[in-house]
NUVOVO-626885 format. One record per residue (C-alpha): residue number from 0; x, y, z. Coordinates in pm, 1 decimal. Each point is the difference from the previous one (the first is absolute). Last residue first. Example, Ala and Ser with C-alpha at 12.3 -4.5 7.8 and 13.67 -1.06 7.14 Angstrom:
BEGIN
> 1:1367.0:-106.0:714.0
> 0:-137.0:-344.0:66.0
END
This chain:
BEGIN
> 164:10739.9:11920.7:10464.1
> 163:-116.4:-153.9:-302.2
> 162:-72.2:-349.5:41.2
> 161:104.9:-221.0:-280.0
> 160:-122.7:-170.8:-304.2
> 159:272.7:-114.5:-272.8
> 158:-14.5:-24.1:-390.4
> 157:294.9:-158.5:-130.6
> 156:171.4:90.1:-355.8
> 155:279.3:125.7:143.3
> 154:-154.8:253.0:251.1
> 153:-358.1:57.9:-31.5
> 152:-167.6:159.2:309.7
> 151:-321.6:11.2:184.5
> 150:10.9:194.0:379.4
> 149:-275.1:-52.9:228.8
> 148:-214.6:257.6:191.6
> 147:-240.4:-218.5:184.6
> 146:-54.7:-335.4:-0.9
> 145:223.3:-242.6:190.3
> 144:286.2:-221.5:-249.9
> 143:35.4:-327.7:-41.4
> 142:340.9:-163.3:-47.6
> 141:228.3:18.1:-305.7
> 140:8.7:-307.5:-198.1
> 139:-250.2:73.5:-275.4
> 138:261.5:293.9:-167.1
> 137:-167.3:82.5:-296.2
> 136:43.7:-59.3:-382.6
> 135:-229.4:83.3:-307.6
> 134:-306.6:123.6:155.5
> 133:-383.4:-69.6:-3.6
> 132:-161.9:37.9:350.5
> 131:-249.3:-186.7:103.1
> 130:-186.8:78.2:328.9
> 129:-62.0:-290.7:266.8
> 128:-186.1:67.6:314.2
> 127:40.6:-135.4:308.3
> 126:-214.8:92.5:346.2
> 125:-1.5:-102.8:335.1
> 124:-127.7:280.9:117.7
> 123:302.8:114.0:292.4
> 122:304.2:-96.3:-247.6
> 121:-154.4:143.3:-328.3
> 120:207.5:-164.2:-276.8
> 119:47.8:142.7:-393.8
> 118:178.6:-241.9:-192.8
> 117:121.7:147.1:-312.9
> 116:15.0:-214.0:-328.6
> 115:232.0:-121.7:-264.1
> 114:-267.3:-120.0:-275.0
> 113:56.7:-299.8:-222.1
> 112:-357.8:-138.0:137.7
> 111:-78.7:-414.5:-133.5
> 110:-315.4:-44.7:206.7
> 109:-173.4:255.9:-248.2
> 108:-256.1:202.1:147.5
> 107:233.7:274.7:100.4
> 106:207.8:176.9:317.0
> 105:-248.3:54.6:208.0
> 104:-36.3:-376.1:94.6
> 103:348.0:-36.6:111.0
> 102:135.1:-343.5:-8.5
> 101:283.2:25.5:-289.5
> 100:125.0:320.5:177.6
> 99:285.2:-189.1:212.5
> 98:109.7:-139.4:-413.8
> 97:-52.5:354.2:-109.8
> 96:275.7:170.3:199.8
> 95:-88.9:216.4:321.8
> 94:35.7:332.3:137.6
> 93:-96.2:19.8:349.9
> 92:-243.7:247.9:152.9
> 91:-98.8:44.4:359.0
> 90:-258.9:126.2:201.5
> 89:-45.4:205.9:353.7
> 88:-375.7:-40.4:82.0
> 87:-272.9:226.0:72.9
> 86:-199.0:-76.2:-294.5
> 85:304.0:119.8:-236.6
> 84:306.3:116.8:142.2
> 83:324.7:212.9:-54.3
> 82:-205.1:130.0:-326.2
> 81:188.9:37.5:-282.9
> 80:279.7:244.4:-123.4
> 79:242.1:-61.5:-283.1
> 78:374.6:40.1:-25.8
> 77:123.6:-43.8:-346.9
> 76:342.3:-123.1:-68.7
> 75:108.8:0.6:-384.0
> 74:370.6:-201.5:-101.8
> 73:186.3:130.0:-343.3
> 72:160.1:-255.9:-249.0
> 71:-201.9:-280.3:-66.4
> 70:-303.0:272.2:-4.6
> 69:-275.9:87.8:290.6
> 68:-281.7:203.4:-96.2
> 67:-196.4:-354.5:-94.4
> 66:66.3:-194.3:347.9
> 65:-100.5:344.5:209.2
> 64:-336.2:-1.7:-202.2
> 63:-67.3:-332.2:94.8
> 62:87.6:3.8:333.5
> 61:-243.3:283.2:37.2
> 60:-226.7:-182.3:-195.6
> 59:-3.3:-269.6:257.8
> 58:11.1:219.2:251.9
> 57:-327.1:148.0:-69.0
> 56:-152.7:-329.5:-21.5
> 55:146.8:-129.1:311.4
> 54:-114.3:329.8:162.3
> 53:-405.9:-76.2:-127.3
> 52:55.6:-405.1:73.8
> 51:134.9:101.7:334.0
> 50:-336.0:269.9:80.0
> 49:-228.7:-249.2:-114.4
> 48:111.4:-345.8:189.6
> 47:23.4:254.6:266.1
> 46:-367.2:92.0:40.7
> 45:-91.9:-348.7:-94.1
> 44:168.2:-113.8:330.0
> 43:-117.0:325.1:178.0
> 42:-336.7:-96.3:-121.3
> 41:-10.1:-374.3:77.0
> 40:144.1:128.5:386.5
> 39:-256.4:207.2:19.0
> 38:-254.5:-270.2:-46.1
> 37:130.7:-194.9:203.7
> 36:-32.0:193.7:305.5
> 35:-335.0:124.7:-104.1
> 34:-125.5:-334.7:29.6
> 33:159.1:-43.4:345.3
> 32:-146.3:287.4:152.8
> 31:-374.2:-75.9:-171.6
> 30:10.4:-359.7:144.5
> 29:131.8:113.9:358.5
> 28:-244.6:328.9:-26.1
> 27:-275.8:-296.1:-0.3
> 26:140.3:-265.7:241.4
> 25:-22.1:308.8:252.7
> 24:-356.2:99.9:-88.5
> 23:-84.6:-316.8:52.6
> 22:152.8:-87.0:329.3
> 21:-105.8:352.0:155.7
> 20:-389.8:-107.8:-134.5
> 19:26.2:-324.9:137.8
> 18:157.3:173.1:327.6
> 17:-311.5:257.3:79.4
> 16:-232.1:-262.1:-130.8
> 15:121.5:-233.0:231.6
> 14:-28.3:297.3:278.6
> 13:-326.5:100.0:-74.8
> 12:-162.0:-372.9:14.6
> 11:135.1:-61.6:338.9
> 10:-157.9:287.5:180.3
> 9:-273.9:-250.3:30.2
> 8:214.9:-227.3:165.8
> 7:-20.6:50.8:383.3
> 6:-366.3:-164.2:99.8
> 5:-16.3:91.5:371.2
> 4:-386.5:108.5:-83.4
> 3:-108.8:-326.4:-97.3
> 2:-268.3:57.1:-253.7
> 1:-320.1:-151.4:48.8
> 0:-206.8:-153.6:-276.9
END
């Protein structure tokens, strides 16, 4: 057997495993950049599922203890600090009456719920949570409010969320 000595493709063989091996490796830090990806953004989700159901809960007593101190007669504001954000993201919370709270899996294992509720929204995580909160009268019409320091008041029977400035 004679070999041709103008034969140009034995170099051939380096270079497709040159690029295979690119191409691979590529496709590989692709897969692992893109699992990663969505894995953070799971965590920051559950990250700030935590973090509103831990200030809904703290506001709920706060609310609470604000509708108790107050009488017919006298009115109680309370300012209380939170976080401005959880996760990252600015949030919201809106008071709300039972029948909006009907849905709300926190809330109990009964599909009946007589609970008012809070409503606790991350804007940049996409998250809701529901906290109950068990009070005689509030104000369900006034619009959300961002977290932060917020001011809780009972004034005629009415408890009212708003932002303290």
């Amino acid at each position: 057997m004679r070999i041709n000595p103008r034969r140009t493709d034995r170099g051939t063989s380096i270079t497709i495993t040159h690029v295979l091996t690119i191409g691979i490796t590529t496709l590989l830090i692709a897969a692992l950049l893109t699992s990663s990806g969505t894995l953070l953004e799971n965590e920051t989700e559950r990250s700030a599922e935590s973090s509103l159901e831990t200030i809904g809960e703290r506001l709920a007593g706060e609310i609470e203890s604000v509708d108790r101190m107050a009488t017919d007669d006298a009115s109680v504001t309370v300012t209380a600090d939170h976080p401005r954000t959880v996760a990252n993201s600015r949030y919201t919370v809106k008071l709300l009456d039972s029948d909006e709270c009907g849905n709300a899996d926190l809330l109990s294992d009964s599909p009946t719920n007589t609970n008012d509720c809070l409503r606790l929204t991350a804007s940049n995580a996409d998250t809701e949570v529901y906290v109950p909160v068990a009070i005689d009268n509030l104000d369900d019409g006034q619009p959300p409010v961002s977290g932060g320091s917020l001011e809780i008041s009972k004034e005629s029977g009415t408890v009212t969320i708003e932002r303290a400035d």
